[in-house]
Backbone as CSV, one residue per row, in Angstrom:
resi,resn,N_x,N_y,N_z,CA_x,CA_y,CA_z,C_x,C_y,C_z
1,UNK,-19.429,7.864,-35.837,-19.487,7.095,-34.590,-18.540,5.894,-34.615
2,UNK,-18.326,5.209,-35.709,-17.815,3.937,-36.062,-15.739,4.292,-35.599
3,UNK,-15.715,5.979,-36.055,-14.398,6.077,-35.980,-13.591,5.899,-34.858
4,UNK,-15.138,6.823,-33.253,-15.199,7.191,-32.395,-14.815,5.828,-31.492
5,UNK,-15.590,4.700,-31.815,-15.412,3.416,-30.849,-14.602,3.009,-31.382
6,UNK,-13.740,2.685,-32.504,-12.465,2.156,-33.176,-11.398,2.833,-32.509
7,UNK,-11.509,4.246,-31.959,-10.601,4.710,-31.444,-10.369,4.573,-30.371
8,UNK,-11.538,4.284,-29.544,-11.277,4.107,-28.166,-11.136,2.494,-27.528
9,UNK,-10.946,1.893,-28.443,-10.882,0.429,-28.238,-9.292,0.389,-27.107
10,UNK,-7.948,0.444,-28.483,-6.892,0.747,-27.736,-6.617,1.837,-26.380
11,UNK,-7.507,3.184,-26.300,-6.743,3.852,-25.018,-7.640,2.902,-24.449
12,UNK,-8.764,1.816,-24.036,-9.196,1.613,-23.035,-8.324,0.352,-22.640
13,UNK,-7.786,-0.461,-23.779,-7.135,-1.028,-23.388,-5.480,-0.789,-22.603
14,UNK,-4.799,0.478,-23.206,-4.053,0.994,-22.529,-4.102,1.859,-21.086
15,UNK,-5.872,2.141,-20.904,-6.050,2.728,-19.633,-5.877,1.288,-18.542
16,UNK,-6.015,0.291,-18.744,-6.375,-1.426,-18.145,-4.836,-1.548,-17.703
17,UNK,-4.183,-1.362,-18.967,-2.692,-1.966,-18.408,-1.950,-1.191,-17.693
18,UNK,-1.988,0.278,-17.590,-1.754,2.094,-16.944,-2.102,1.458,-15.669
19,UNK,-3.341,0.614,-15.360,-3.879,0.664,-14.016,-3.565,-0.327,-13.534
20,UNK,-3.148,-1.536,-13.957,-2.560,-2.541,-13.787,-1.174,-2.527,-12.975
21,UNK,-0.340,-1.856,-14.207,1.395,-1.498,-13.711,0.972,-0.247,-12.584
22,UNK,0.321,0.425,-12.232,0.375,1.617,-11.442,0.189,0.770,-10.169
23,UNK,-1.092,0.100,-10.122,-1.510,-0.905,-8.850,-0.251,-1.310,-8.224
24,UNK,0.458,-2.028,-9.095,1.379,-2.872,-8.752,2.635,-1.965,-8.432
25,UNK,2.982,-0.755,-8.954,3.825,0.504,-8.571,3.293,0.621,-6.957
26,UNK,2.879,0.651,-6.371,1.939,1.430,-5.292,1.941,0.200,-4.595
27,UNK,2.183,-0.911,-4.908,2.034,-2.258,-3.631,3.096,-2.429,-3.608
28,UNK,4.306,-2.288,-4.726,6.133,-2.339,-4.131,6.412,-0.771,-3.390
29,UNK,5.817,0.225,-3.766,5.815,1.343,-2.888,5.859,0.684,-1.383
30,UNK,4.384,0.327,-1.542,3.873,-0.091,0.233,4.694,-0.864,0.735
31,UNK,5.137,-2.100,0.167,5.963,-3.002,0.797,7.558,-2.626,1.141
32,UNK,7.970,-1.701,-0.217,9.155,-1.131,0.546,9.222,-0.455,2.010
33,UNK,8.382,0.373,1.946,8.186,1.704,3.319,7.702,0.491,4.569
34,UNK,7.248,-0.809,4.414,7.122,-1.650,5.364,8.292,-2.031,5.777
35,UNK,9.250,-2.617,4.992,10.235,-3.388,4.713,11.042,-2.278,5.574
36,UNK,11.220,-1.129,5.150,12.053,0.204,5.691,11.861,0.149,7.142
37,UNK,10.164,0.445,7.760,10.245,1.091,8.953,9.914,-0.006,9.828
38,UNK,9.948,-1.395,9.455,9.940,-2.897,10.831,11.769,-3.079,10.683
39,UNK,11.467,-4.240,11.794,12.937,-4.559,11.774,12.973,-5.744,11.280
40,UNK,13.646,-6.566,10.350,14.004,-7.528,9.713,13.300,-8.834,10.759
41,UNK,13.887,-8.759,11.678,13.169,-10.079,12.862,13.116,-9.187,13.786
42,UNK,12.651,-9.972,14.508,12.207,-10.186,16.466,13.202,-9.812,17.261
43,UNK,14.164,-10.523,17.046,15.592,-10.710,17.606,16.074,-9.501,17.381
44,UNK,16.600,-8.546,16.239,17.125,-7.375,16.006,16.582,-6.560,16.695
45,UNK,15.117,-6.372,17.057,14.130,-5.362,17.498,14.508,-5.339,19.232
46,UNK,14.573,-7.151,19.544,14.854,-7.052,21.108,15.978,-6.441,21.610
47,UNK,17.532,-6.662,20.276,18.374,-6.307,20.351,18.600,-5.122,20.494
48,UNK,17.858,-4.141,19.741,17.702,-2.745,19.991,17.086,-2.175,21.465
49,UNK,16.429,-3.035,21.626,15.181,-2.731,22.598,16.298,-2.821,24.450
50,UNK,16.875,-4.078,23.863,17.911,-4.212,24.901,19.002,-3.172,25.587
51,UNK,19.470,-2.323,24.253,20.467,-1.412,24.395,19.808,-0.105,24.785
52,UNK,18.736,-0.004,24.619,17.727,1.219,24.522,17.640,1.069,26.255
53,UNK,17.490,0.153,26.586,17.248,-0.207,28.120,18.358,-0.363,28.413
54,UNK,19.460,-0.486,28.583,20.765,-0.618,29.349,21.310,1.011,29.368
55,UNK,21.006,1.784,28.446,20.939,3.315,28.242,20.049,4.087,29.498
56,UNK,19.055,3.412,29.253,17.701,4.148,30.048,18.008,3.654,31.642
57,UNK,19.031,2.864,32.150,19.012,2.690,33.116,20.221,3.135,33.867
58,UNK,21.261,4.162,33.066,22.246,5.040,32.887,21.504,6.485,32.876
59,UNK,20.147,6.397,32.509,19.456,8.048,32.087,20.464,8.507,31.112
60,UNK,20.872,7.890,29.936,22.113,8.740,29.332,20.955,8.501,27.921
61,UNK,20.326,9.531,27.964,19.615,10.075,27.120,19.793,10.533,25.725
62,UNK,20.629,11.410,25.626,21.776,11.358,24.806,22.434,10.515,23.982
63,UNK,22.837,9.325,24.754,23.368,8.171,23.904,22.249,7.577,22.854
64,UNK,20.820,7.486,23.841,19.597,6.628,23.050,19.482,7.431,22.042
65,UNK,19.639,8.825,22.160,19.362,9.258,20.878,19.982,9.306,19.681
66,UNK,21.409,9.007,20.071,22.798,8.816,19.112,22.329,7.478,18.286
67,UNK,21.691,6.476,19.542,21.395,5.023,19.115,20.496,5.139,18.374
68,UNK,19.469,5.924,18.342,18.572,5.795,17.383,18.563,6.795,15.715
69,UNK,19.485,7.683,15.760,19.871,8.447,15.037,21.287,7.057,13.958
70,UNK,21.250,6.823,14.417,22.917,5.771,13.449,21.864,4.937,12.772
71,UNK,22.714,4.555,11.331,22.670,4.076,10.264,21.488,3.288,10.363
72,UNK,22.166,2.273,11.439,21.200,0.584,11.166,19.879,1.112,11.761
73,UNK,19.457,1.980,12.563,17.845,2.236,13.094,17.294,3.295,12.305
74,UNK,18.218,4.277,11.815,17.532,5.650,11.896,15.759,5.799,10.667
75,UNK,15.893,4.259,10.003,15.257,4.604,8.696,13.826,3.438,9.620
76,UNK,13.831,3.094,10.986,13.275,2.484,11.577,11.787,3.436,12.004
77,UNK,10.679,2.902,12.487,9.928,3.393,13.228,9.630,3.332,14.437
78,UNK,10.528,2.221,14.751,10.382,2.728,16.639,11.319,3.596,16.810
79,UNK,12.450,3.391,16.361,13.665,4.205,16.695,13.126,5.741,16.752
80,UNK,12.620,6.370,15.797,12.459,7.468,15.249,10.906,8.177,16.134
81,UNK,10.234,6.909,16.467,9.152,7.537,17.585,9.922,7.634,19.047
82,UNK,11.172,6.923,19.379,11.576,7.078,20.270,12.297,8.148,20.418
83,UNK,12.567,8.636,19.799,13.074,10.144,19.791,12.632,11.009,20.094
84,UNK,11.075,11.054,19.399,9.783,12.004,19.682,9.808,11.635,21.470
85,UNK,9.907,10.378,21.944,9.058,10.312,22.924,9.901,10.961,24.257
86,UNK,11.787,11.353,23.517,12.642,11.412,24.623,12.278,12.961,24.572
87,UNK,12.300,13.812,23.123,12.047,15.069,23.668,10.877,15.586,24.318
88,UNK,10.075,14.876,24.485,8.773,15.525,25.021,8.720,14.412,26.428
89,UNK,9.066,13.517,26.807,9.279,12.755,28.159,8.848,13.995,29.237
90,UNK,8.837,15.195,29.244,8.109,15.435,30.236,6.708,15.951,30.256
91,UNK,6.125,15.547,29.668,4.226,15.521,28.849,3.604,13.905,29.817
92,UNK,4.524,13.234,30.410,3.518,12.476,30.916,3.221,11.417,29.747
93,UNK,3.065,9.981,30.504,2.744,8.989,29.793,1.745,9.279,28.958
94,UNK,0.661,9.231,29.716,-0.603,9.273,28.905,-0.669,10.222,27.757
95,UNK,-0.230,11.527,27.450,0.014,12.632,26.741,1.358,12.145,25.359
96,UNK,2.114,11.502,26.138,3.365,10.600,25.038,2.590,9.769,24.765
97,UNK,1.597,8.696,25.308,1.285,7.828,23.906,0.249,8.860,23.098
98,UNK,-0.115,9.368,23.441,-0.941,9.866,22.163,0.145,10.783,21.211
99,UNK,0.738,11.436,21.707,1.549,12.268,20.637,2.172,11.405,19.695
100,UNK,2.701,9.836,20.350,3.237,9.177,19.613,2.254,8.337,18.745
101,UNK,1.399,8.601,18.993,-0.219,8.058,18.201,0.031,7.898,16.764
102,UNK,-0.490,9.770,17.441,-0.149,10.872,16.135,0.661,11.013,15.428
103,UNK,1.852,10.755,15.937,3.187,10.882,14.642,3.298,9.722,14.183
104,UNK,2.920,8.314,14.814,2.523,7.036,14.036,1.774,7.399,12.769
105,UNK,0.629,7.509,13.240,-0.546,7.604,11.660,-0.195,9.041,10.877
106,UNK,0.345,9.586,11.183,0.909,10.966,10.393,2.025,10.398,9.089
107,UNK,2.814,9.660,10.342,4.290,9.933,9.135,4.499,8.354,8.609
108,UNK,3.566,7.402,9.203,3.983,6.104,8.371,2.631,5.713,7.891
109,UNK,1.497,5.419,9.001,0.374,4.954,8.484,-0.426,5.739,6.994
110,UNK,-0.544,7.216,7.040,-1.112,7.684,6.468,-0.176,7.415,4.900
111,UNK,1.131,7.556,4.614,1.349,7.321,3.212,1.170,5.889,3.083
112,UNK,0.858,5.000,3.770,1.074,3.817,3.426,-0.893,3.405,2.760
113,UNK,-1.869,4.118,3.510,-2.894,4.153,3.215,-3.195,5.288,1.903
114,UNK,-2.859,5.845,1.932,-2.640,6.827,0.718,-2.511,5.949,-0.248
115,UNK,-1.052,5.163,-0.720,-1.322,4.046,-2.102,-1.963,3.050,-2.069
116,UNK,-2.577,2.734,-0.768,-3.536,1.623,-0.550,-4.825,2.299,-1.425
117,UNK,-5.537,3.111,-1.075,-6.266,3.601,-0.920,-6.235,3.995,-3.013
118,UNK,-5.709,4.173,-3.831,-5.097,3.963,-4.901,-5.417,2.465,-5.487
119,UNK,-4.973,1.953,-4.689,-5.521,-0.208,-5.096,-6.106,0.118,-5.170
120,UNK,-7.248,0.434,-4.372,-9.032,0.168,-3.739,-9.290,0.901,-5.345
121,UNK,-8.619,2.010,-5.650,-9.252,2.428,-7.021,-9.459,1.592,-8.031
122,UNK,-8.395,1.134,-7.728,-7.956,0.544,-9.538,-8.605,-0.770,-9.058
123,UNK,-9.334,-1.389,-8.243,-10.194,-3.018,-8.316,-11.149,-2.469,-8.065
124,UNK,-11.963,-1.051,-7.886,-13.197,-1.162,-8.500,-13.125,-0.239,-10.575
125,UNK,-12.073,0.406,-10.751,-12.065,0.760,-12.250,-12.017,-0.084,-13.309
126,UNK,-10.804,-0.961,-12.529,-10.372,-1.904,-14.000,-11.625,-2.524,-14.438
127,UNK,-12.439,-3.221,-13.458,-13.953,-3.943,-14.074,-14.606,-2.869,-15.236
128,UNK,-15.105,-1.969,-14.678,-15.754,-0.846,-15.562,-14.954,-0.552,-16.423
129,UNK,-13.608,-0.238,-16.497,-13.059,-0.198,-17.891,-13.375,-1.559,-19.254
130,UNK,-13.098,-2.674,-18.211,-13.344,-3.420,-18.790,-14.923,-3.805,-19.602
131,UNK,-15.531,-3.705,-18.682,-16.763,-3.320,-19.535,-17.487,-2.750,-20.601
132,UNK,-16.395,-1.310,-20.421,-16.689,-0.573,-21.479,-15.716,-1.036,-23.042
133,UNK,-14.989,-1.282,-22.681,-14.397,-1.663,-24.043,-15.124,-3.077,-24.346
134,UNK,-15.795,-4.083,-23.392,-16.558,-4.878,-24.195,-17.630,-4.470,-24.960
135,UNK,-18.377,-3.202,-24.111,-19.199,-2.832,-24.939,-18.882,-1.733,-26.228
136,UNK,-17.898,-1.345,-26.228,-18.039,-0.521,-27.486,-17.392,-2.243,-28.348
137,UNK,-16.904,-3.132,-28.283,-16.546,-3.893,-29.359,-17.741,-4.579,-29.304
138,UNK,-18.727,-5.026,-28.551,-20.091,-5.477,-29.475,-20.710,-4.616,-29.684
139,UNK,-20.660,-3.068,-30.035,-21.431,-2.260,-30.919,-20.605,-2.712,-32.045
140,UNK,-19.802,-2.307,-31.736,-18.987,-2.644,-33.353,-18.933,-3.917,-34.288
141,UNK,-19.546,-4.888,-33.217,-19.554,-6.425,-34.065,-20.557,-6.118,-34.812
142,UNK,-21.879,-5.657,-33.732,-23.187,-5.837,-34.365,-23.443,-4.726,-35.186
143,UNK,-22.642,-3.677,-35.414,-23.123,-2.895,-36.090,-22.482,-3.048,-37.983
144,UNK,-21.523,-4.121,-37.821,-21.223,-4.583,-38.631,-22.008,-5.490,-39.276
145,UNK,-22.694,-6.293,-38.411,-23.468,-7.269,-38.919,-25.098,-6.328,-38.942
146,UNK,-25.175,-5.426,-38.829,-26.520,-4.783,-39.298,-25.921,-4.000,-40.690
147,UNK,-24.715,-3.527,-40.982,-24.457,-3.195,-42.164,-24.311,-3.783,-43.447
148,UNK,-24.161,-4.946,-43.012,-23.745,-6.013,-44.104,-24.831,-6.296,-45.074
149,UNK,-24.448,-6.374,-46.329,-25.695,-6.793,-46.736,-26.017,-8.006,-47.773
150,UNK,-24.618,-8.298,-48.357,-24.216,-9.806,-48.074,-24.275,-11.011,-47.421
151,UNK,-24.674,-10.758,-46.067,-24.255,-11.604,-45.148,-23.226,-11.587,-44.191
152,UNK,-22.757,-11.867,-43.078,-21.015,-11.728,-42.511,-21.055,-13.644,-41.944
153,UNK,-19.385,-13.209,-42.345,-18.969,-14.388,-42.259,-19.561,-14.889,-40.380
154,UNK,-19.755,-15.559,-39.857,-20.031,-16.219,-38.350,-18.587,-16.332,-37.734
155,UNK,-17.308,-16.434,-38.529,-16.273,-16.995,-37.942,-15.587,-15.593,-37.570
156,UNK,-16.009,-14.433,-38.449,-15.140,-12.997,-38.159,-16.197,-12.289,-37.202
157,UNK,-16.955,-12.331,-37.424,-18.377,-12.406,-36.143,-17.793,-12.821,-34.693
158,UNK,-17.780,-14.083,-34.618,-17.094,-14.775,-33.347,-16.094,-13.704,-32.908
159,UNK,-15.319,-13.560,-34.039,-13.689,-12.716,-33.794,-13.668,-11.735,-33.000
160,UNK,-14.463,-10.650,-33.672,-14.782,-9.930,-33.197,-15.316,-9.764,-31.921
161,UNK,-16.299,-10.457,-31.433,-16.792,-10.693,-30.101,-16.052,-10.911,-29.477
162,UNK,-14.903,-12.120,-29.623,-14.051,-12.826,-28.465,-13.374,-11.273,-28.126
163,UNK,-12.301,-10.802,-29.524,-11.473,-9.527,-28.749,-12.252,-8.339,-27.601
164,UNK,-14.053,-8.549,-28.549,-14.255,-7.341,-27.249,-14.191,-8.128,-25.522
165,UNK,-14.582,-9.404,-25.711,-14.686,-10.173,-24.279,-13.388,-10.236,-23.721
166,UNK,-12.127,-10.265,-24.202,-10.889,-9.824,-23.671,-10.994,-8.623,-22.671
167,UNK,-11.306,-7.624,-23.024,-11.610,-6.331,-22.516,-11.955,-6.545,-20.784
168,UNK,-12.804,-7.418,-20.853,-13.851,-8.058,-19.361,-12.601,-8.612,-18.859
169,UNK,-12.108,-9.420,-19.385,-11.639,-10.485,-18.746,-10.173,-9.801,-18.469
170,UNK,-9.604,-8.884,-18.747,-8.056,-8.070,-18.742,-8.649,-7.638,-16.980
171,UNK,-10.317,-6.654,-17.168,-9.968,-5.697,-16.298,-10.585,-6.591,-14.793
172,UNK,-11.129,-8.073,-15.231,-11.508,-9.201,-13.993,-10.162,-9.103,-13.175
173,UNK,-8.590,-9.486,-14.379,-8.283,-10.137,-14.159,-7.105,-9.245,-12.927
174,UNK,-7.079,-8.212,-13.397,-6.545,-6.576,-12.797,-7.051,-6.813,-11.146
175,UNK,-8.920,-6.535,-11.447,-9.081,-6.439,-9.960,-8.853,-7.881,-9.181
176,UNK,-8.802,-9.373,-9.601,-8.477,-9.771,-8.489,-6.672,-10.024,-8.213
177,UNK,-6.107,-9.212,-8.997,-4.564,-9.185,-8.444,-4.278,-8.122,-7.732
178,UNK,-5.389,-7.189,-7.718,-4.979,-6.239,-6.977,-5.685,-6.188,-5.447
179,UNK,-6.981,-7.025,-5.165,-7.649,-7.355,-4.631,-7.037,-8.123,-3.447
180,UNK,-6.416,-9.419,-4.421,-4.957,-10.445,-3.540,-3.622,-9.372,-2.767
181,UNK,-2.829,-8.204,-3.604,-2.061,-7.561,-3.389,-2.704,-6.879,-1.852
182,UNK,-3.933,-6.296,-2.477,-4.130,-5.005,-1.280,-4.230,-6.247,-0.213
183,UNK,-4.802,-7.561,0.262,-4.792,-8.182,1.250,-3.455,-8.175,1.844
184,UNK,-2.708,-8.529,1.068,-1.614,-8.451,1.588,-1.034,-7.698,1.840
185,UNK,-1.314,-6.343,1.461,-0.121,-5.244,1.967,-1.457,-4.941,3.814
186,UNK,-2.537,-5.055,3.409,-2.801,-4.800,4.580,-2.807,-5.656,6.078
187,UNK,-2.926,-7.171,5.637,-1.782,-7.943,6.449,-0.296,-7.763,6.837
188,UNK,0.303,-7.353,6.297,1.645,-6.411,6.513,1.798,-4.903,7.331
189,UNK,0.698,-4.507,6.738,0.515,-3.024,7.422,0.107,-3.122,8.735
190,UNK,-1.004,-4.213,9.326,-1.129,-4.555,10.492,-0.106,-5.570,11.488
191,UNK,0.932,-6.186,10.873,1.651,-6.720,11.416,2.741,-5.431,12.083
192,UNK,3.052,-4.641,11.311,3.722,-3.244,11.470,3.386,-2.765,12.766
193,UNK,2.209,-2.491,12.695,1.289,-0.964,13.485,1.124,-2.554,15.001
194,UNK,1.325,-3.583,14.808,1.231,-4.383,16.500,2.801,-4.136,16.706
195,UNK,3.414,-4.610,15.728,5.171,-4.525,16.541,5.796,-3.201,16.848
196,UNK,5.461,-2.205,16.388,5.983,-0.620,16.727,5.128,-0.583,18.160
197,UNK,3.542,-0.828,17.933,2.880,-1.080,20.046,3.406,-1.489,20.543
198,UNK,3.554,-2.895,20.513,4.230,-3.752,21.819,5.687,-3.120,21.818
199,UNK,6.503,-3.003,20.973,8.675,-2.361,21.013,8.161,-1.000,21.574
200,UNK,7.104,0.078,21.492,7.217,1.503,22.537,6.456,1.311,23.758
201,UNK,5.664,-0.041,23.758,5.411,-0.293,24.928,5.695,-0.791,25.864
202,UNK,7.420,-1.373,25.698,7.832,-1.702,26.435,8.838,-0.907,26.746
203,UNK,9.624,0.187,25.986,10.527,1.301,25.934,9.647,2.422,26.859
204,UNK,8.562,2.597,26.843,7.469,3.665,27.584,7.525,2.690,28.897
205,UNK,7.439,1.758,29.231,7.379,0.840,30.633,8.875,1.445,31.330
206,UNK,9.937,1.303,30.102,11.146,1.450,30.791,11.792,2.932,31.196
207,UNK,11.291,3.723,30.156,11.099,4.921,30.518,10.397,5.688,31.829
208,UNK,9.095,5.325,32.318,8.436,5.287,32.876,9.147,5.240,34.360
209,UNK,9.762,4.261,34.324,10.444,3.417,36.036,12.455,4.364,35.541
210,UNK,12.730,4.816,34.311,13.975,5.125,34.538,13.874,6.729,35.111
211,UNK,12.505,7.642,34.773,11.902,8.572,35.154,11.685,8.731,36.811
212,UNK,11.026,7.481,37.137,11.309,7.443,38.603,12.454,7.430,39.508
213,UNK,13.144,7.343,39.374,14.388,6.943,39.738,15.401,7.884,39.834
């Protein structure tokens, strides 16, 4: 038994730090694919939004799609729902926002909740990992100090204890950085999912009246 918890001291500590660097893999994931599909500012977005409408009031359909297909938009998410929304423009408003719902939470929301959803793992594991390697290192203190028959020193005693209390305190320290992280990617993720609404809701307004016409 003695070999069994000696051995598992290190993978639990290497499962702590695995979940640690992975967390943190998966919140530069998230923040990139944020970073990717908003537009840098306000201003760039209106700027787009502007040309998208000087197009739409030409009906040169075609062009918007050229515009949204080139370099600087194409890796965008309005751009790329606006595309969806030109080939199917004859489904009717109400029928385009939902399709464009759907290809919202399909192709951006859902991977972005996918490594979220990954955090949420690893800040409720790391604790319980942590736990467990405290507890197999106070079996091992005390089972030292029930073997002894000498006496044990109090100061290698202590020792022992403190390294297993490391264990706690690695996988505390895991969930509240990942805890802080996931806030923030999901403050981000909701800043996203309002500015792609309001930029197709005003491209669907303009659409709407260039349709009439």
């Amino acid at each position: 038994m003695e070999w069994l918890l000696e051995g598992a001291e290190p993978i639990i500590y290497g499962l702590q730090i695995l979940a640690g660097v992975y967390g943190s893999f998966c919140a530069i994931l998230i923040y990139r694919k944020i970073k990717q599909k908003s537009f840098s500012t306000p201003a760039k977005a209106t700027e787009f939004l502007n040309e998208v409408r000087a197009l739409l009031e030409r009906r040169d359909f075609d062009g918007i799609a050229e515009l949204c297909d080139s370099p600087p938009y194409w890796s965008k998410a309005t751009p790329q729902l606006i595309l969806v929304a030109l080939a199917y423009r004859d489904r009717g408003l109400n029928k385009l926002r939902q399709l464009l719902a759907e290809k919202y939470e399909r192709d951006v929301v859902a991977d972005l909740d996918y490594r979220a959803a990954w955090m949420a793992t690893i800040v409720k594991i790391a604790p319980m990992l942590g736990l467990l390697g405290t507890s197999t290192g106070m079996i091992r203190a005390f089972a030292s100090l029930a073997g002894a028959k000498g006496g044990v020193d109090p100061l290698v005693l202590a020792e022992k204890i403190s390294i297993a209390l490391y264990s706690t305190a690695l996988g505390l320290a895991i969930a509240v950085g990942m805890t802080v992280l996931g806030s923030a990617v999901h403050v981000r993720k909701g800043k996203l999912t309002d500015a792609v609404q309001e930029q197709l809701s005003e491209f669907l307004y303009d659409l709407e009246k260039a349709m009439r016409t």
